[in-house]
Each structure stands twice: as structure tokens, then as C-alpha cells.
C-alpha positions in Angstrom: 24.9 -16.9 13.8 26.5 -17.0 16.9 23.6 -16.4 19.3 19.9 -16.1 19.1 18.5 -12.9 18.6 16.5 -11.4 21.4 13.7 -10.1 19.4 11.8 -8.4 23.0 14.6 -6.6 23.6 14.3 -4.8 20.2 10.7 -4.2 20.7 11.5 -2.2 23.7 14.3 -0.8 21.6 14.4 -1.3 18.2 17.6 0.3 17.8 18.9 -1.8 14.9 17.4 -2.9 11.7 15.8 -5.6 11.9 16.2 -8.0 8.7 13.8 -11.0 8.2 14.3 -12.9 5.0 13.4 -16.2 3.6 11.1 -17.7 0.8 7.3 -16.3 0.3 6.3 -20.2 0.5 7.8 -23.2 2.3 7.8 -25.6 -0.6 10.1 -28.1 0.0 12.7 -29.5 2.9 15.4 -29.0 0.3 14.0 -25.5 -0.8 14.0 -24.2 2.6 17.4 -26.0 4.1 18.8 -24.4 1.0 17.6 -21.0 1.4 18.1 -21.1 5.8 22.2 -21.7 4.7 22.6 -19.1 2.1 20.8 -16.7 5.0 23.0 -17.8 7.6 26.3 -16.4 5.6 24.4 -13.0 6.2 24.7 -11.6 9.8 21.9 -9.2 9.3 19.6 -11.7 8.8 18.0 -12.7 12.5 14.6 -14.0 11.2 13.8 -16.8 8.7 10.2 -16.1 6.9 8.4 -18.8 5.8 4.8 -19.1 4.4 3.1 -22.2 5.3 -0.6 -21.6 4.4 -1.2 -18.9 1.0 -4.7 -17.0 1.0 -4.1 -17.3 -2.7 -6.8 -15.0 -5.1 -7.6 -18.4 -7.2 -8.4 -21.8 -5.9 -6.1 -23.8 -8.2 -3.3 -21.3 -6.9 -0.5 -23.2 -4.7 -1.9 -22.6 -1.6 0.8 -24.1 1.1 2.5 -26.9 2.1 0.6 -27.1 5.5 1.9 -28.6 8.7 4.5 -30.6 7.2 6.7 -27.5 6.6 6.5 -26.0 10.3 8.9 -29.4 11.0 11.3 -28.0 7.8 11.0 -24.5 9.5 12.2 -25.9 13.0 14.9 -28.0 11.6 16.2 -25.1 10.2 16.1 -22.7 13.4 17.8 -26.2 15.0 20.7 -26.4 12.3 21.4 -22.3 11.9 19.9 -20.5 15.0 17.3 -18.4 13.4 14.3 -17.3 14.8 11.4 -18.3 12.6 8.2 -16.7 11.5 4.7 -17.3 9.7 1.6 -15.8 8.4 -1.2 -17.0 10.6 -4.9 -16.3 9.3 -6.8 -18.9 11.5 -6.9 -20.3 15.2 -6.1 -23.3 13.7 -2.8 -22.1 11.9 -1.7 -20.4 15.2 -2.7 -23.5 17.5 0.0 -25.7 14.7 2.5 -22.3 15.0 3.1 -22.7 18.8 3.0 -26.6 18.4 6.1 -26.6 16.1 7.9 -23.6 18.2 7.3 -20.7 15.8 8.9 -18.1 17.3 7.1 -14.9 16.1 3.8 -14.6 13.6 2.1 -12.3 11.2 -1.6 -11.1 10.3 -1.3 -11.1 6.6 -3.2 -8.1 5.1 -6.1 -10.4 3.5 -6.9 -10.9 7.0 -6.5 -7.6 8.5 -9.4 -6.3 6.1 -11.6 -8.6 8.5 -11.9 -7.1 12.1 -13.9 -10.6 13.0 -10.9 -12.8 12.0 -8.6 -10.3 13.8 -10.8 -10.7 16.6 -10.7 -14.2 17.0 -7.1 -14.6 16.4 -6.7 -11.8 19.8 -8.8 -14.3 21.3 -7.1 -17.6 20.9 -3.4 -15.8 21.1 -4.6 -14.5 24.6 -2.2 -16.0 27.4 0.6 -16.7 24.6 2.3 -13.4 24.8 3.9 -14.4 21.2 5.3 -11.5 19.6 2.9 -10.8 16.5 3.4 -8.4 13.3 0.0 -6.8 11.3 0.6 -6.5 7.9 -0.9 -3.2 6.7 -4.8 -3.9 5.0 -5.4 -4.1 1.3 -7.1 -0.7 1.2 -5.0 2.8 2.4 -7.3 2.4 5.6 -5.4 3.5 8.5 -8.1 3.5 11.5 -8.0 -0.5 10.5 -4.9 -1.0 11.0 -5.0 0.8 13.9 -7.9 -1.0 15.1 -6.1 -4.7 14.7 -3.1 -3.5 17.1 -5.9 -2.5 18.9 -7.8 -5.8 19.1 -4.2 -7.5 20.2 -3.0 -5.3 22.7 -6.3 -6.0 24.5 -5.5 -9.4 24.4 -2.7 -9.1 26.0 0.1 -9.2 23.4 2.8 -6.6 24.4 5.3 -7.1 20.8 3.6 -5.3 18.8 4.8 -4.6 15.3 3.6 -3.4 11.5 4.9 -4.5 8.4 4.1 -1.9 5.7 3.7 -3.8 2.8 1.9 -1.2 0.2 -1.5 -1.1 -0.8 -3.5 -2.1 -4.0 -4.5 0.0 -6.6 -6.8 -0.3 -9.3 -4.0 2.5 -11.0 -1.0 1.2 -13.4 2.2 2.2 -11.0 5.5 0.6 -11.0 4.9 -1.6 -8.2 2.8 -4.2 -7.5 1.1 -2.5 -4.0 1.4 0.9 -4.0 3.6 2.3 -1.2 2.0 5.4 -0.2 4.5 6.1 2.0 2.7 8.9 4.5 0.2 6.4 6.2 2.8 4.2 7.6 4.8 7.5 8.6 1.5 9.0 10.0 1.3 5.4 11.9 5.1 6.2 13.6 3.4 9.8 14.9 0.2 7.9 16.0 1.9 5.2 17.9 5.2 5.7 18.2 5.8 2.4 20.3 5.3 -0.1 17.5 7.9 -0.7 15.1 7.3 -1.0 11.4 9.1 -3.0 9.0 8.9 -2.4 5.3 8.1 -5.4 3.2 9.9 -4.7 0.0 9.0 -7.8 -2.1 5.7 -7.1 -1.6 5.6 -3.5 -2.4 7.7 -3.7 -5.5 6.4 -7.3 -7.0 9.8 -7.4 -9.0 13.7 -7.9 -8.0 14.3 -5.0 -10.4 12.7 -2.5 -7.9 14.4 -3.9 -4.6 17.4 -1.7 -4.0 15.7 1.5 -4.4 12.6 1.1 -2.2 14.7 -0.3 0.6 17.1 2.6 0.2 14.0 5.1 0.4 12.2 3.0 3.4 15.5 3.1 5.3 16.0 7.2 4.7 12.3 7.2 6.1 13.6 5.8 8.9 12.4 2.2 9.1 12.9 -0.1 11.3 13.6 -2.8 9.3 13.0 -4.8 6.1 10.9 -8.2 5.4 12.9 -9.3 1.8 11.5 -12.6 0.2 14.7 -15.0 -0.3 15.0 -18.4 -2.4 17.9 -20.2 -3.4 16.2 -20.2 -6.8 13.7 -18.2 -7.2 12.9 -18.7 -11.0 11.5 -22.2 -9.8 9.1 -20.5 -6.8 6.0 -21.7 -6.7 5.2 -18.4 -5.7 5.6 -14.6 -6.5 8.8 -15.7 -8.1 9.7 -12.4 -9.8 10.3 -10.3 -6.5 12.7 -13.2 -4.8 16.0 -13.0 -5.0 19.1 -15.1 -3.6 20.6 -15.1 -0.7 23.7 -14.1 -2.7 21.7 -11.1 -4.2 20.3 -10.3 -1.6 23.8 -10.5 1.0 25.1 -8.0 -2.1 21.8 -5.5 -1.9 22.5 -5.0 1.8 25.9 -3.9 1.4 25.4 -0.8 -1.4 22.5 0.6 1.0 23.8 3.4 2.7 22.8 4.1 6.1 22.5 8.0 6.8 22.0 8.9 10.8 19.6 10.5 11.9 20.8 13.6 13.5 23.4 15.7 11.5 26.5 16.5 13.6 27.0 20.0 15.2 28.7 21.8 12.2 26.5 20.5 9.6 23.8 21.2 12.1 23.8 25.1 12.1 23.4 24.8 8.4 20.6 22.5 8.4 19.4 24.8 11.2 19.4 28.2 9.0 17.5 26.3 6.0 15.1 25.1 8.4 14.4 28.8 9.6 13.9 29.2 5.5 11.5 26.7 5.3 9.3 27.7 8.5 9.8 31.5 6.6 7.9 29.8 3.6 5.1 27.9 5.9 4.0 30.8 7.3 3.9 32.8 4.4 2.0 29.7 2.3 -0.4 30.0 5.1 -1.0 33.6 5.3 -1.9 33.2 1.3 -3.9 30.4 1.4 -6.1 32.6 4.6 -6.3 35.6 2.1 -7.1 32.9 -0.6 -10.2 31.4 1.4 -11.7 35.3 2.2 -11.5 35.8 -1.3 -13.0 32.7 -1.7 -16.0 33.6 0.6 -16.6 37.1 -0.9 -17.0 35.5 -4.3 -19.9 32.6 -2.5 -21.6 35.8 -1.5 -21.8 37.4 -4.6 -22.9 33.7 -5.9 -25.5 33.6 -3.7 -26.7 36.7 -4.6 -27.1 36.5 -7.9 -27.9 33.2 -8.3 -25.2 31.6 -9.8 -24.0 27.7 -9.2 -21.2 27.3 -7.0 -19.4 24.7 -9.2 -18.0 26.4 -11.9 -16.7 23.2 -13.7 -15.1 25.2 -17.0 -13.3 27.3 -14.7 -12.3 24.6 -12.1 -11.0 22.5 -15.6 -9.1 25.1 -16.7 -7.0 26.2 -13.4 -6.5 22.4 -13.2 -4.6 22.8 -16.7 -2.7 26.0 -15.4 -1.8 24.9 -12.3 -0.4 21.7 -13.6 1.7 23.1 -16.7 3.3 26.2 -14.1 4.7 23.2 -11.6 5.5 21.2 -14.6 7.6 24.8 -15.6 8.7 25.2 -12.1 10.2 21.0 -12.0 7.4 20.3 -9.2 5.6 16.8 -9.1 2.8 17.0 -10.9 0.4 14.6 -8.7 1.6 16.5 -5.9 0.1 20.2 -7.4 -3.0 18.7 -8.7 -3.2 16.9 -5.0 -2.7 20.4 -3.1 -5.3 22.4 -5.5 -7.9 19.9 -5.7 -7.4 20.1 -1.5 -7.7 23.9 -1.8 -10.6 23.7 -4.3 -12.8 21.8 -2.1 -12.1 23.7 1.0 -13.0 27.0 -1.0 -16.4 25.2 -2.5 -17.3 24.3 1.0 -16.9 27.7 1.8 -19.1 28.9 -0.6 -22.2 26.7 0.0 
């Protein structure tokens, strides 16, 4: 690595991917020196990751190796020119950070669910100007997320970024956090001016799962990727399955293809005319879903008026059953159809009442 990255330049621009990488938990000098040299054979890598406290679910879980490892994590900026990064969930963990010349932090999402402990990290990080990421909450809750960038920027901290990092779910899925892709997206549209990088290891919980999510996060336009690296990951002390190698992960990077984000000015005119066929379509769902909710209103009136419930739940059951085997006929996601109609079915009982 041939010179530091200036990481407030990309926050005014974030123009390039941005690739942090290391292991989920500073274990050892060895383990980290290790993992810092594999990293530094991989240009794209301009942040080194470490975790040196765990907000582990059980208390005989390895929980950190404390302050000793913030010395490991400087050496290692000192030997390969990294800038260097932690989870902080305490005034006390960020007082240590700035002591041992951590370079950027993190609000883990444990601690996001909290708007006290938010609050009192603001306070003590007021006067540091320390660029600071917010991991996404536990729970698909937006407004809290929102709310922490919210907290900070009153404190003064102008770096603002997100790290999208799924969410849980009490629902068996393929990954370990769910990504549910549109809140992040709908946080781009809200506030445009913070950057968001997708945590992959997190969302997928297993190596096997890497290469695709990163390949969809960077079509949806990310601005770069958190990726848990160890140089042996089967020995992690933790989340061991979703680490990989420098080597892997040096190998990952290079089969992601990188699509731009404007199409160029032949292509262009076609994308334009199916874009016209698409607005054709949205106007036309739209007209049918109006004429839908009149009909819908006629038939509350004639409830009303002769007395019958407004709930039908027979009737509701079975055009749940037709509406999911026509989109199964018609190659459509199923989630998505029942999603839509049970959207439209409540918006037509409201009507009704």
C-alpha cells in the first residue's frame, strides 16, 4: 500500500468502493499480523477491521481481547499502512480507540437498538470529529437508524456512514440476517449524503454465500463492502464459518463484475424505449387498482347495508390461493404477489369500514 488512504475525501466523494476487511475478532498478535499481510497483497483493501470488545448473546461466549489488541491493531497500521477500525459500544471503548490511534469506528447494531447508548457515545465523540459508521439495528427499523445518524451529526461528527448488515428474523432464510434490501436503498433516497457499505459476512453467516450477495449489493450500487478476513478462519474464535482468507477473498474480488451506472448513448435509446414500456404498464396498474378500490367501496356499501361483516376470511383465503398459483403460472415471485395483494386487501378493508 503505497500511501494512506484519505478516507474524508471519500466521504465527500465516495466515488470508489470502499473495501474494509480483516478478522471479526482481534485474537492474537500473530492472528492479526498474519491476516494485516495477506490484506496488504490486495490493493482494494484500505481499511483493516478488527473487533476488540464482542457484545456476545452468551456470557461464556469469547467476548474480546480488550485493550491489549488496539496495540496489535496499530502495529499493524505501522508495518502495512492501513487505516484501522473498531466497534465501539461504550465511552469507555471509544476513550481506549482514540488512545491507540484508531482511525475510524462503528456503532454495532446491538447498540443502535438503544437510542440512550447512541446518545452518550454522540456525547463523549463530541469535539473528536472521528469519522464513525452505524451499523443498521437488529429490527427492519428504519426511523432508528435514521435517528442514530441523527444523534451524531448533532454532535458534530461530519463522516457519516451506514453499514447494512441485514436484519434478524425469527424466519428460516438462507442467511444468517436477512438482507431486505429496500430499507437500506430507501436510506440512499432519504439521505443521500451518507454512504453505505454492505457487510456481507454478516448478512450471509457462511463463506458459501459471499460472492453472490456482494455481486447483488454492488449492482444495487453500494458503496462498498465490510468482508470478515482471517488467515485461518476454521480456528476463529468467532463467527468462523462466514471468514474467509485473504487469498479467498483477493480471488472473490476479481470474478465481481463491476457494471456502470449509466448505459452509453446507443444502448441508451434502447433502455430508453423499454423504460417508456414500463411507465406504459405503471399507469395502467394504477388506473386498475383506482377502478379496483371504487369497486371495492360499492361493495362496503352494500355491506353496510345489509349487515354483513367486512372480513370475509373464506373469500380473502381463497383469492390468497388464486393469486399465488396464477404468479406461480406466470414465473412471478411468490412472496412478492402475496406481499402486493395482502397490501391491496387491506387498503380495500379500510375502505369498507
Amino acid at each position: 500500500m503505497s500511501e494512506v488512504f484519505d478516507i474524508r475525501c471519500w466521504f465527500k466523494k465516495p466515488d470508489e468502493l470502499l473495501l474494509v476487511s480483516g478478522p471479526c475478532s482481534v485474537e492474537s498478535r500473530e492472528q492479526l499480523l498474519k491476516t494485516a499481510e495477506g490484506l496488504s497483497l490486495i490493493p482494494e483493501v484500505k481499511v483493516l477491521r478488527g473487533g476488540i470488545w464482542k457484545p456476545r448473546t452468551r456470557p461464556d461466549a469469547f467476548e474480546g481481547i480488550g485493550e491489549e489488541g488496539l496495540k496489535w491493531m496499530r502495529e499493524a497500521k505501522q508495518k502495512y499502512g492501513f487505516l484501522i477500525m473498531t466497534e465501539v459500544a461504550i465511552p469507555e471503548h471509544l476513550e481506549l480507540a482514540l488512545k491507540y490511534g484508531i482511525d475510524i469506528i462503528w456503532i454495532g447494531a446491538r447498540t443502535v437498538v438503544n437510542p440512550f447508548s447512541v446518545q452518550e457515545l454522540a456525547d463523549s465523540l463530541r469535539g473528536t470529529d472521528i469519522p464513525v459508521f452505524v451499523k443498521n439495528p437488529m429490527a427492519p427499523d428504519l426511523k432508528l437508524w435514521l435517528g442514530a445518524f441523527e444523534r451524531l451529526a448533532t454532535a458534530g461528527i461530519s463522516c457519516l456512514g451506514g453499514i447494512h448488515r441485514g436484519f434478524a428474523s425469527y424466519e428460516e432464510t438462507p442467511y444468517r440476517n436477512e438482507p431486505l434490501w429496500e430499507i437500506p436503498i430507501e436510506l440512499n433516497r432519504l439521505r443521500p449524503d451518507i454512504p453505505i457499505l454492505t457487510d456481507v459476512s454478516h448478512i450471509c453467516g457462511c463463506r458459501e454465500l459471499l460472492q453472490e450477495t456482494a455481486q447483488k449489493a454492488l449492482d444495487l450500487d453500494t458503496s462498498g463492502f465490510m468482508i470478515e478476513s482471517h488467515y485461518k478462519p476454521e480456528e476463529a474464535l468467532t463467527d468462523a464459518k462466514q471468514q474467509i482468507t485473504p487469498e479467498s477473498l483477493r480471488k472473490a474480488l476479481g470474478e465481481l463484475v463491476i457494471r456502470q451506472p449509466n448505459a452509453d448513448k446507443k444502448d441508451e435509446v434502447i433502455l430508453q424505449s423499454l423504460r417508456k414500456d414500463i411507465d406504459k404498464i405503471d399507469d395502467d396498474l394504477l388506473n386498475l387498482l383506482a377502478k379496483r378500490m371504487n369497486i371495492s367501496e360499492e361493495i362496503g356499501k352494500f355491506k353496510k347495508k345489509h349487515k354483513v361483516t367486512v372480513l370475509q376470511k373464506e373469500r380473502w383465503k381463497q383469492i390468497q390461493e388464486n393469486h399465488i398459483n396464477k404468479g406461480k403460472m406466470l414465473g412471478l415471485n411468490v412472496d412478492s404477489v402475496k406481499e402486493i395483494f395482502e397490501i391491496i386487501h387491506k387498503d380495500s378493508i379500510d375502505r369498507q369500514l
